[in-house]
DSSP file (Angstrom, degrees, kcal/mol; ACC not computed):
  #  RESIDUE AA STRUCTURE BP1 BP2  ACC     N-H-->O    O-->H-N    N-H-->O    O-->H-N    TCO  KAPPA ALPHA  PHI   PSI    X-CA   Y-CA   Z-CA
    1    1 A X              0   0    0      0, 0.0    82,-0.2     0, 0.0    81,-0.1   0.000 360.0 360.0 360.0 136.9    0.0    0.0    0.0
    2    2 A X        -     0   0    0     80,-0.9    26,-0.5    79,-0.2     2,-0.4  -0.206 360.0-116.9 -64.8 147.3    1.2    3.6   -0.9
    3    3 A X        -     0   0    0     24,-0.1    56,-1.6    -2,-0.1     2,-0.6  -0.844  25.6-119.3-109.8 141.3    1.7    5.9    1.5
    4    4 A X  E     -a   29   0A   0     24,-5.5    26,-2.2    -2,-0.4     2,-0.7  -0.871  16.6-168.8-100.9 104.4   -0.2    9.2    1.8
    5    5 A X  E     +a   30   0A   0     -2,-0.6    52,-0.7    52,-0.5     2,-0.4  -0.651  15.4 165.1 -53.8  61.3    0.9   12.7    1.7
    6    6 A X  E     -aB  31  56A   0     24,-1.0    26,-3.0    -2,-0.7     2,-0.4  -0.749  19.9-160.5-122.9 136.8   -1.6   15.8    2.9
    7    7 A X  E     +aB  32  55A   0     48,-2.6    48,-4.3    -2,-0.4    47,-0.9  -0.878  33.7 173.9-110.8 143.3   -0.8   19.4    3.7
    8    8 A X  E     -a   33   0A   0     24,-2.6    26,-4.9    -2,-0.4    27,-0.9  -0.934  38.4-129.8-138.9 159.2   -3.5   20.8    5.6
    9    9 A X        -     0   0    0     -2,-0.3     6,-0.1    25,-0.2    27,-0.0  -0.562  22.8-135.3 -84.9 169.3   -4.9   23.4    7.4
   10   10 A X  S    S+     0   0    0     -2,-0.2    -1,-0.1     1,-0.2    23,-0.0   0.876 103.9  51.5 -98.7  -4.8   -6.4   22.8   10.8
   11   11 A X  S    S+     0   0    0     24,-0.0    -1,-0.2     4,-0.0     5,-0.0   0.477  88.5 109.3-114.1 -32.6   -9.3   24.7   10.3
   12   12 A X        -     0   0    0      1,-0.1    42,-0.1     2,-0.0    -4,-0.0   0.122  47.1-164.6 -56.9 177.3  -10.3   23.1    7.0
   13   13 A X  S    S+     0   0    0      3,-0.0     4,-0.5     0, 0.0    -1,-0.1   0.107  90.1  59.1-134.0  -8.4  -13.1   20.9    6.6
   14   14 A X  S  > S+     0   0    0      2,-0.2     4,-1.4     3,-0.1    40,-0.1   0.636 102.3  51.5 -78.3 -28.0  -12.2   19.7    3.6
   15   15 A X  T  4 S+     0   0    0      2,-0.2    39,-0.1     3,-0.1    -1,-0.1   0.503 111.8  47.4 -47.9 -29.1   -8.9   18.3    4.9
   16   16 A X  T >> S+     0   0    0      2,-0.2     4,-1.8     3,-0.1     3,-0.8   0.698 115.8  47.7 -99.3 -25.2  -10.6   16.5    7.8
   17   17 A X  H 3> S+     0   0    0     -4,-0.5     4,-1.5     1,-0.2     3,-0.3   0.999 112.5  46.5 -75.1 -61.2  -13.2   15.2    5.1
   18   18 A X  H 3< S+     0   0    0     -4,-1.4    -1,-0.2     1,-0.2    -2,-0.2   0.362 116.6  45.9 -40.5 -11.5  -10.3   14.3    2.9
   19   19 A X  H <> S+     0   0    0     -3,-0.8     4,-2.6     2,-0.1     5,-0.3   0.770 104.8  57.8-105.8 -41.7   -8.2   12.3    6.2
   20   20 A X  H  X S+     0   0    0     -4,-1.8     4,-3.0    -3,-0.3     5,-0.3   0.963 103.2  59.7 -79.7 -35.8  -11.4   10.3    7.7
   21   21 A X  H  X S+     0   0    0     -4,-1.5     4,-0.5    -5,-0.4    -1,-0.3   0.989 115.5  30.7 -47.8 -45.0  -11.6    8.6    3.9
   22   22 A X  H  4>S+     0   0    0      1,-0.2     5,-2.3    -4,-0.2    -1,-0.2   0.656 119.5  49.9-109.9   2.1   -7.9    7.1    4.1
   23   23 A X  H ><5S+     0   0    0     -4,-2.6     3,-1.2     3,-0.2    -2,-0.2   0.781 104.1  54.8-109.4   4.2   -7.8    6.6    7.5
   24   24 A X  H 3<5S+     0   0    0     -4,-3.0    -2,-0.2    -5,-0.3    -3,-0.1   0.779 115.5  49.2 -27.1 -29.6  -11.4    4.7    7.2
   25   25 A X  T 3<5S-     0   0    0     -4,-0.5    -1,-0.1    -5,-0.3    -2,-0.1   0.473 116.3-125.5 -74.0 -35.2   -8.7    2.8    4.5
   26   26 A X  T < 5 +     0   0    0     -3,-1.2    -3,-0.2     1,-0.2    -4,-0.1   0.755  47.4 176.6  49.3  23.8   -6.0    2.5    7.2
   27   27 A X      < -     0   0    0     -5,-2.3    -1,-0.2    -6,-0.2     2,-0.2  -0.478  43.3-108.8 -56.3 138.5   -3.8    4.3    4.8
   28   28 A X        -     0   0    0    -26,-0.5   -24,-5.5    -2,-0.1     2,-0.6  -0.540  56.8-177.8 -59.3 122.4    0.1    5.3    6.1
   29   29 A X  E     -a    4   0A   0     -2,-0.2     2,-0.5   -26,-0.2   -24,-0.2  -0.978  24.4-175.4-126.8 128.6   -1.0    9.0    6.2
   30   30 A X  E     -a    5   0A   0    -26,-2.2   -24,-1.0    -2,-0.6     2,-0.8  -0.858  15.4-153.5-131.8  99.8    1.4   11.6    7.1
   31   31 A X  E     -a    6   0A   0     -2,-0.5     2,-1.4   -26,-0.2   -24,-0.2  -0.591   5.3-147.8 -78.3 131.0   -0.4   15.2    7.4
   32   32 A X  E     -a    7   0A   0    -26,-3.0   -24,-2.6    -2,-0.8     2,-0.3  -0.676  11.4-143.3 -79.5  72.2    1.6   18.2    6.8
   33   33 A X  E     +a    8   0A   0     -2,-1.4   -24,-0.2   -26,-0.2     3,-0.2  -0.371  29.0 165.6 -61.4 112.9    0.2   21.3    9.1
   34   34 A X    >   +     0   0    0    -26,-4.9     3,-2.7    -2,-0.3   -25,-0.2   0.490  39.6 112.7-112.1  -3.3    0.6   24.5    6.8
   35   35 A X  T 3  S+     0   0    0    -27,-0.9    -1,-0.2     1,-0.3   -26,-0.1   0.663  94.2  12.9 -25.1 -43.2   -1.6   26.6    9.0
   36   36 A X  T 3  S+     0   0    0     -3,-0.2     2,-0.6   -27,-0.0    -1,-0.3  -0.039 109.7  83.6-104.3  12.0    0.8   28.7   10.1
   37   37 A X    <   +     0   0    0     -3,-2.7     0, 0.0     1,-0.2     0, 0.0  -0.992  39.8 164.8-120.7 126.8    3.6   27.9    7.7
   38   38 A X  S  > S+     0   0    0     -2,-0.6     4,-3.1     3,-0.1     5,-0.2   0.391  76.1  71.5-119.8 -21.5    2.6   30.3    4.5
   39   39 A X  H  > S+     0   0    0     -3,-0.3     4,-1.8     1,-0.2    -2,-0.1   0.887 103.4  31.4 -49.1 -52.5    6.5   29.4    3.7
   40   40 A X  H  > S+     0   0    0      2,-0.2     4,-1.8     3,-0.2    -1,-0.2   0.773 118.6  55.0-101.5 -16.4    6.0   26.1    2.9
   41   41 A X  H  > S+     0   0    0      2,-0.2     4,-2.1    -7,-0.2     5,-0.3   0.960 111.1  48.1 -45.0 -63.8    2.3   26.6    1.4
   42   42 A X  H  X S+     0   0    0     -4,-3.1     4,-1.6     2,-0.2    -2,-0.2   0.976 115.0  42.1 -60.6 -49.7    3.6   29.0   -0.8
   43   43 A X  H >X S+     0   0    0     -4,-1.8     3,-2.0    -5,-0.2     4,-0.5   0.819 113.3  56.3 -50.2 -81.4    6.7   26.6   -1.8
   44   44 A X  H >< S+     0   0    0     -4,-1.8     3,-7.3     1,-0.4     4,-0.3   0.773 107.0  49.8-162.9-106.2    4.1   23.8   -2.0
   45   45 A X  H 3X S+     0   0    0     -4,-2.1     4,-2.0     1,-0.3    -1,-0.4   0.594 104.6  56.5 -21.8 -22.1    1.9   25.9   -4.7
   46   46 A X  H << S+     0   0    0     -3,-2.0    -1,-0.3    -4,-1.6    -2,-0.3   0.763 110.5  40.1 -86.9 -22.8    4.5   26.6   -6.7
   47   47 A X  T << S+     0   0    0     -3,-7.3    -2,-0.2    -4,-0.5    -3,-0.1   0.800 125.2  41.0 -81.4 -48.8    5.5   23.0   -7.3
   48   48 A X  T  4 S-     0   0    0     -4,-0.3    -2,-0.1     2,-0.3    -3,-0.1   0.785  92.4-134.7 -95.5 -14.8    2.0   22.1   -7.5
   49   49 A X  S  < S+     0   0    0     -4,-2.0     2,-0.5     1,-0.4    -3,-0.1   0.745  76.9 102.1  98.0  31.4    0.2   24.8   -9.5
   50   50 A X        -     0   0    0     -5,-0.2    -1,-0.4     1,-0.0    -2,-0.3  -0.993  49.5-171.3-149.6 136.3   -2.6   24.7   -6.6
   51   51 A X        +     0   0    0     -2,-0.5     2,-0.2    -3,-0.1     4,-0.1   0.325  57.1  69.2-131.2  19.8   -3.1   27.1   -3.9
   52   52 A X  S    S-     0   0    0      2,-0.1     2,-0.3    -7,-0.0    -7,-0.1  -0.658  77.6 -74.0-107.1-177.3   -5.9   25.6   -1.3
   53   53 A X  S    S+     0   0    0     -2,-0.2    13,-0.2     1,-0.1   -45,-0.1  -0.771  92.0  58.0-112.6 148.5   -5.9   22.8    0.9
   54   54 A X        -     0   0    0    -47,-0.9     2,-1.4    -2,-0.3   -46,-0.2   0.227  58.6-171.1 -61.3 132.4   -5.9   20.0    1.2
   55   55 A X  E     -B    7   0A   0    -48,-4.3   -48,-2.6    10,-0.1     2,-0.5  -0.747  14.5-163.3 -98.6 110.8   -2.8   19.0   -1.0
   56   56 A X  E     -BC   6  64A   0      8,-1.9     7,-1.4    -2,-1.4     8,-0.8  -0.707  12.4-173.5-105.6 126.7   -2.8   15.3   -1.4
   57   57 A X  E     - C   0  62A   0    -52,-0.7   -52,-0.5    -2,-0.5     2,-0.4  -0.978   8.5-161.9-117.7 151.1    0.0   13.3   -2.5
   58   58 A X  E >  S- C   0  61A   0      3,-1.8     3,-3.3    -2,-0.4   -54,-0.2  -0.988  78.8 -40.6 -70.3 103.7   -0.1    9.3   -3.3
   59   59 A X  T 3  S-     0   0    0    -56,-1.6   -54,-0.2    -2,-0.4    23,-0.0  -0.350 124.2 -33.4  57.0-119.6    3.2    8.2   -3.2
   60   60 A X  T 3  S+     0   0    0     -2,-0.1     2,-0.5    -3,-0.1    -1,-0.3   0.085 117.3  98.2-131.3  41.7    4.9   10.9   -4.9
   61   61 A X  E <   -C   58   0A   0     -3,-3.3    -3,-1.8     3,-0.0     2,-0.7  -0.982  67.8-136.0-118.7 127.8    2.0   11.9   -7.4
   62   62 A X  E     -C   57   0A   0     -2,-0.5    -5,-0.2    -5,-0.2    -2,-0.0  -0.711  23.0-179.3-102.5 137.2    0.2   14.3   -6.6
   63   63 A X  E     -     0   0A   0     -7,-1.4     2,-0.5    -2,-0.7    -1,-0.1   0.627  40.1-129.0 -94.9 -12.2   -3.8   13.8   -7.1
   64   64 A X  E     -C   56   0A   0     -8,-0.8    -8,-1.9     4,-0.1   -10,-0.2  -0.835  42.6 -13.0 115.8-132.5   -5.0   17.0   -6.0
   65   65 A X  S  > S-     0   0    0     -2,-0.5     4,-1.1   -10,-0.2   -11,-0.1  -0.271  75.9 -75.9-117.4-163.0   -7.6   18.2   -3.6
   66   66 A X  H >> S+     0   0    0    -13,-0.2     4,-3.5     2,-0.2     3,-0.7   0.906 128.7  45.2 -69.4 -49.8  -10.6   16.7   -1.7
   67   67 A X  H >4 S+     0   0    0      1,-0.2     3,-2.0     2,-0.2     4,-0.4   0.751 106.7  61.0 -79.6 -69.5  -12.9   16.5   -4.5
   68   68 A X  H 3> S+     0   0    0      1,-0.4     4,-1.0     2,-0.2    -1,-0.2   0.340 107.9  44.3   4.6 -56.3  -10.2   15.1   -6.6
   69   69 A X  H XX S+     0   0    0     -4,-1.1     4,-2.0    -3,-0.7     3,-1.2   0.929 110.6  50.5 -83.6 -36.7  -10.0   12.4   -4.4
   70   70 A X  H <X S+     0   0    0     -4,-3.5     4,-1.1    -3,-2.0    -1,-0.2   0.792 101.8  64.6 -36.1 -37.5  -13.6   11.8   -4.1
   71   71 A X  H 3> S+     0   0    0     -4,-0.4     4,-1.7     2,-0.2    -2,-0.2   0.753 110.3  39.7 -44.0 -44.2  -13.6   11.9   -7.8
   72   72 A X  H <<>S+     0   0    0     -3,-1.2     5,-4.8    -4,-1.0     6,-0.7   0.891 113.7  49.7 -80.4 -35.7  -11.4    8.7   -7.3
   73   73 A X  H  <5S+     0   0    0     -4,-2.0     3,-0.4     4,-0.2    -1,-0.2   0.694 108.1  54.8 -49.6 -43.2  -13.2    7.1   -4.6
   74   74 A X  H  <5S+     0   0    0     -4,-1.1    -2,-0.2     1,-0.2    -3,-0.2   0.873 116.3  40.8 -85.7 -30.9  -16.7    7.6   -6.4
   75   75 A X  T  <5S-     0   0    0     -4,-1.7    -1,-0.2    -5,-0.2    -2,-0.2   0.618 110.3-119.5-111.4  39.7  -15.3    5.8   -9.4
   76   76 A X  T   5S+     0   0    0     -3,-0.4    -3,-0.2     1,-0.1    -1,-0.1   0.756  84.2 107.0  71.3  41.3  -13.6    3.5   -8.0
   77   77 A X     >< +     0   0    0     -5,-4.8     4,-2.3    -6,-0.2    -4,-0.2   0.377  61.5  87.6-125.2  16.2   -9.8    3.9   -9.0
   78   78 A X  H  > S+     0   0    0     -6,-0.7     4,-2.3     1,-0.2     5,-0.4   0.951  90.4  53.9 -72.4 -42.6   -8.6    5.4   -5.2
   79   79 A X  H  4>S+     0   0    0      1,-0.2     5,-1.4     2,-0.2    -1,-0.2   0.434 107.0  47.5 -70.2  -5.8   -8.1    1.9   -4.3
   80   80 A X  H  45S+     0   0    0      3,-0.2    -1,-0.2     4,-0.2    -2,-0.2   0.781 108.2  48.8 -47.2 -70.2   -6.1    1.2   -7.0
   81   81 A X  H  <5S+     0   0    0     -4,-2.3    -2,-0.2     1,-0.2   -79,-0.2   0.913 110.7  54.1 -48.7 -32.8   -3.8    4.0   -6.8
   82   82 A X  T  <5S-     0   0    0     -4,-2.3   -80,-0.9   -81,-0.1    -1,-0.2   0.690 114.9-121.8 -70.7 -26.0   -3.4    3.2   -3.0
   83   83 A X  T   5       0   0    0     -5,-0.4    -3,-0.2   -82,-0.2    -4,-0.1   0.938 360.0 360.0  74.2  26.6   -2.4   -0.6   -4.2
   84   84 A X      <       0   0    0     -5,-1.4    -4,-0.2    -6,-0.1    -1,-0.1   0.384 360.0 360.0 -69.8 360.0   -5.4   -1.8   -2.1
């Protein structure tokens, strides 16, 4: 199984929607708190061409956002990328 990547805010609700999905999953999840770090947001956006949260990585592709991943989840190809 692939391991999961998400910079978040703490505030988001779309970041906590986007966490209880993979760890419902028991994905290896490692969150990134950018709440206060606008340093590493901003670095972040610039790599990824996105500037909200949640920033999701799968291994070391990055998929996007919350609906993004819903996107993947409703058609059934999250579990795939995840190597479930």
């Amino acid at each position: 199984m692939k391991s999961v990547k998400i910079y978040s805010k703490s505030f988001c609700p779309f970041c906590h929607q986007a966490v209880d999905l993979l760890e419902k999953k028991n994905v290896p999840l490692e969150i990134i708190d950018v709440t206060e770090d606008e340093e590493t947001l901003s670095n972040l956006s610039a790599e990824t061409d996105c500037t909200t949260v949640p920033q999701i990585f799968i291994g070391e592709k990055f998929i996007g956002g919350c609906d993004d991943l819903m996107h993947l989840e409703n058609n059934g190809e999250l579990d795939k990328l995840l190597g479930v």
